[in-house]
C-alpha positions, 0 to 999 in steps of 0.5 A, a space after each residue: 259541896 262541889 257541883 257538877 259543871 253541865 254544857 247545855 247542848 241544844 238550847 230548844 224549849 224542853 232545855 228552856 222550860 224543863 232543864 235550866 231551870 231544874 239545875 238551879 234547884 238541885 244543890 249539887 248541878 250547876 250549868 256553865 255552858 250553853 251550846 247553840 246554833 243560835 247565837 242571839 237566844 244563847 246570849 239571852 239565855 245565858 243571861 238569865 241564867 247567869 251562864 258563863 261561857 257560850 259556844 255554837 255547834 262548830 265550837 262543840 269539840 274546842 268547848 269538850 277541850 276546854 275545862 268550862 263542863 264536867 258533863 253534857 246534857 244533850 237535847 238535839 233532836 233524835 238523830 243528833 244525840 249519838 253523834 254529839 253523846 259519842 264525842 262528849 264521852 270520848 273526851 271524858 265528859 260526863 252525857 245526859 241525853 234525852 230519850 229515846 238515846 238514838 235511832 239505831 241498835 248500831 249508834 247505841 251500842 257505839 255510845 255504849 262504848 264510848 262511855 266504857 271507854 272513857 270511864 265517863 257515865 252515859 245516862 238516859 234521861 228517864 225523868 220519872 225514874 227518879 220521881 216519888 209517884 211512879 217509884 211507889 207505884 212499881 213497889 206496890 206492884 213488886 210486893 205484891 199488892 195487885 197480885 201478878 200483873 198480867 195487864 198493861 195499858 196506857 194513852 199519852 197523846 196532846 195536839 202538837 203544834 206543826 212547826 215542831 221538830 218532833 214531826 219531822 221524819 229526818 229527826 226520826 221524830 214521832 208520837 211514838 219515839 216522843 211519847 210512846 217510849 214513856 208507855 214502853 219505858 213503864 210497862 218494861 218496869 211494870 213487868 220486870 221484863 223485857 218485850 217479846 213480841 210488837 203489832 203496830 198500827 199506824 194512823 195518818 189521820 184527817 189532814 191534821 198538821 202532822 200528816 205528810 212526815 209522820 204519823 198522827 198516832 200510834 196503837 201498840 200491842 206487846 207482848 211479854 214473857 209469861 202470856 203478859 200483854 202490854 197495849 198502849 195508843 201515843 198520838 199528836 192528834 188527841 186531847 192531853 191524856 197520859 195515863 196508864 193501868 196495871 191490871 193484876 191476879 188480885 187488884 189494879 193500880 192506876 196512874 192518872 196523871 203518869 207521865 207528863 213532868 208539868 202534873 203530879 202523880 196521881 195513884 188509884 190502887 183497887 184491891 178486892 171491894 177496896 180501893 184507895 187514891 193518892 196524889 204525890 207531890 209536885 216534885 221537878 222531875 228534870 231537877 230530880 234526874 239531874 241531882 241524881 246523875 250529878 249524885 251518881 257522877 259524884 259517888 263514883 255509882 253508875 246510874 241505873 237508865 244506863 246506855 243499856 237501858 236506852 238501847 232496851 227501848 230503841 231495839 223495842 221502838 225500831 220492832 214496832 216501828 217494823 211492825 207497823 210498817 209490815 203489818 207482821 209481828 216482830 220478834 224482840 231479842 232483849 236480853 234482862 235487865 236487874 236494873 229498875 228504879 227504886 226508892 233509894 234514886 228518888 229526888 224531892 225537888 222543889 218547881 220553880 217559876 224562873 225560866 226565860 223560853 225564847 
């Protein structure tokens, strides 16, 4: 079977802990470039991936005119991932680009026309799109199971390290781009809707490690169409926690673990007097996305977390972000989306221990 050749661009820790190591469990993916800005950790890495072709940032157009990638995986930091996205597209290569898929409407629009340009596909990487336990969880809600959904509510928070580069304001870095687009992400799918209206509030903390360039946490309250309410806290200052709650007309489901690619799903669904648990099997969702896309460029089938689908949550982000910084609630203007995830993209992946982090 012929495999989909990727160029890792940015070869930082969610590359090295996640990514590499999911392509060699998809069957279908294969990587056959490393581009870094280390030549050293690029060398290792390649190395222990059996990787053949190595390239620094100031070769990343020699590398798109040479026949080494079908398609790009770019993990840059947040301001990066237009510009790197946009060239790969324009010379036909193939871009999975890591959430949130830029820091402006502009840039996204721009990647969005790259893509349909080229007649390359431009994918958002929504892991949990293609993972077993979230799917089931938005069928559940979509047949019914819990009534109408009227309530949404979420935490995802851990205690981030202060050499990160997602504390860094320059990268547009932030609990909320990092994590809170997961709870965003969920509760657009929850609902079937687009976001309204945003409130936000800020909080710098105690003198934390994360205060001077971003904020500590982030509460948010959204509101959807039909009086549905959407509330969720992302904090680099908190405990591990990432959960969220869906609250219908006829029952309840919750999802506990629901984010986190390191842990297995875990569903409580609550009917009347009746309630019922199911924990999902640990699947590797970065090799699950990646099968998936690799599927979708091999079946000539454009993926559903299209460049549509990153825009919705960056012009949402960007509202809360003014929300938060104005005190005032922000209009939302999203046009809606048919497409959700459904059964049919989910990928049952084994995890594997054969990673090398520098």
């Amino acid at each position: 079977m012929r495999k989909i050749r990727y160029a890792v661009v940015g070869a930082g820790w969610i590359a090295q802990e996640a990514f590499m190591p999911g392509v060699s469990q998809t069957g279908n993916s294969t990587i056959t470039a490393i581009v870094s800005g280390s030549a050293k950790n690029a060398a290792k890495l390649a190395e222990f991936h059996g990787v053949e072709h190595v390239f620094s940032y100031e070769q990343y157009d020699q590398m798109l005119a040479s026949d080494v990638a079908d398609a790009v995986y770019v993990a840059l930091p947040n301001s990066l991932h237009a510009d790197y996205a946009i060239r790969a597209l324009r010379a036909g290569k193939h871009a999975l680009v890591e959430k949130p898929l830029a820091t402006t409407e502009a840039e996204c629009e721009a990647m969005i026309a790259a893509a349909n340009e080229s007649g390359a596909y431009l994918m958002t990487a929504y892991r949990l799109h293609n993972e077993p336990g979230t799917v089931e969880v938005l069928e559940r809600i979509r047949s019914g199971e819990i009534g109408d959904p009227r309530i949404f509510a979420a935490v995802f928070s851990f205690v981030a390290s202060p050499d990160n580069h997602r504390l860094k304001a320059g990268y547009w870095g932030g609990p909320l781009q990092d994590i809170g687009v997961y709870c965003l992400n969920a509760a657009r799918h929850i609902f079937a809707a687009e976001p309204i209206e945003a409130v936000a509030v800020k909080s710098f903390g105690n003198g934390s490690a994360v205060v001077g360039e971003v904020e500590e946490s982030i509460a948010v309250t959204l509101r959807f169409p039909e009086g549905r309410l959407a509330q969720f806290i992302a904090s680099f200052g908190a405990d591990n926690s990432d959960f969220y709650h869906v609250a219908g007309t006829k029952g309840s489901v919750t999802a506990d673990p629901g984010f986190r690619f390191e842990t297995a799903v875990r569903m409580k669904l609550r009917q009347s007097d009746t309630s019922t648990e199911k924990t999902f099997p640990q699947t590797d969702h970065f090799a699950g996305q990646t099968a998936y896309f690799s599927d979708c460029i091999l079946n000539a089938q454009p993926p559903e977390p299209d460049g549509g689908e990153g825009l919705a949550d960056v012009r949402a982000l960007l509202a809360i972000e003014r929300a938060a910084s104005t005190g005032q609630p922000q209009k939302i203007d999203t046009p809606a989306r048919q497409l959700h995830p459904t059964a049919d993209m989910i990928r049952i992946l084994p995890t594997t221990d054969q990673r090398l982090l520098l």
